[in-house]
C-alpha positions, -999 to +999 in steps of 0.1 A: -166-686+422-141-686+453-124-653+453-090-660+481-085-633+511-059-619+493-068-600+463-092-583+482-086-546+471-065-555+449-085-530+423-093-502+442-052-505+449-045-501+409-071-474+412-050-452+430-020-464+418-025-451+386-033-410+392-009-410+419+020-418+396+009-396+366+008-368+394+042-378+401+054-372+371+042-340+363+054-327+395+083-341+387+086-326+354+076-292+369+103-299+391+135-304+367+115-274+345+123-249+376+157-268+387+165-257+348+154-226+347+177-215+382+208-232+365+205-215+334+196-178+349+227-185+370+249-194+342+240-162+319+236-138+350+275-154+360+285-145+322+273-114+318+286-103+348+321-113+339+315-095+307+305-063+316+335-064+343+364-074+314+345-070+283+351-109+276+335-119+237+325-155+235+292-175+218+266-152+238+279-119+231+253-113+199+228-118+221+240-093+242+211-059+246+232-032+250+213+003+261+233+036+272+230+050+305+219+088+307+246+092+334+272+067+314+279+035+310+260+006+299+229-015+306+235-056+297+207-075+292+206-109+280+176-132+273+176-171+266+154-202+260+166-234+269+150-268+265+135-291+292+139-328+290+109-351+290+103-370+324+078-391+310+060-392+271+026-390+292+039-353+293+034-346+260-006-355+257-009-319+277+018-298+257+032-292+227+069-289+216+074-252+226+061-252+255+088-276+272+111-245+270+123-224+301+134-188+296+161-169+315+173-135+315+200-115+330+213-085+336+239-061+343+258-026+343+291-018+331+307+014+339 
């Protein structure tokens, strides 16, 4: 057998390839999991803020904590889950559904 100059390597090449792109993707996955998790804490910390400043109702305000102040007023506190999109199905082999959830929480204190 004649093997050409050119496909020397060629294996140990796919050898690499292969871990080095499945690392990719989970750091990529961990990656949008955080990006998510900053947005969202952002969106309810924005929210309750603007609802402990002018008492605004909307879709989140049963989930609301609300806790008295010894000195008056209010403590807000609001948790959340929110689900993170799948990268890659090579994610799923090392989780299960509920763990591809973020969870945010916020606070705040109206006076």
């Amino acid at each position: 057998m004649k093997f050409s100059g050119n496909e020397e390597g060629s294996v140990e090449a796919g050898l690499t390839f292969i871990p080095t792109t499945a690392f990719f993707l989970l750091v990529l996955q961990l990656v949008v999991a955080g990006s998510i998790k900053t947005i969202e804490s952002m969106n309810a910390q924005s929210w309750l803020n603007k609802s402990a400043l002018y008492a605004m109702d909307g879709e989140i305000s049963e989930q609301i904590e609300r806790s008295s102040l010894p000195g008056g007023g209010e403590l807000l506190t609001i948790k959340q889950k929110t689900s993170v999109p799948r990268i890659s199905s090579f994610t799923e082999t090392f989780t299960h559904n509920d763990a591809m959830k973020v969870s945010s929480e916020a606070l705040a204190i109206r006076e």
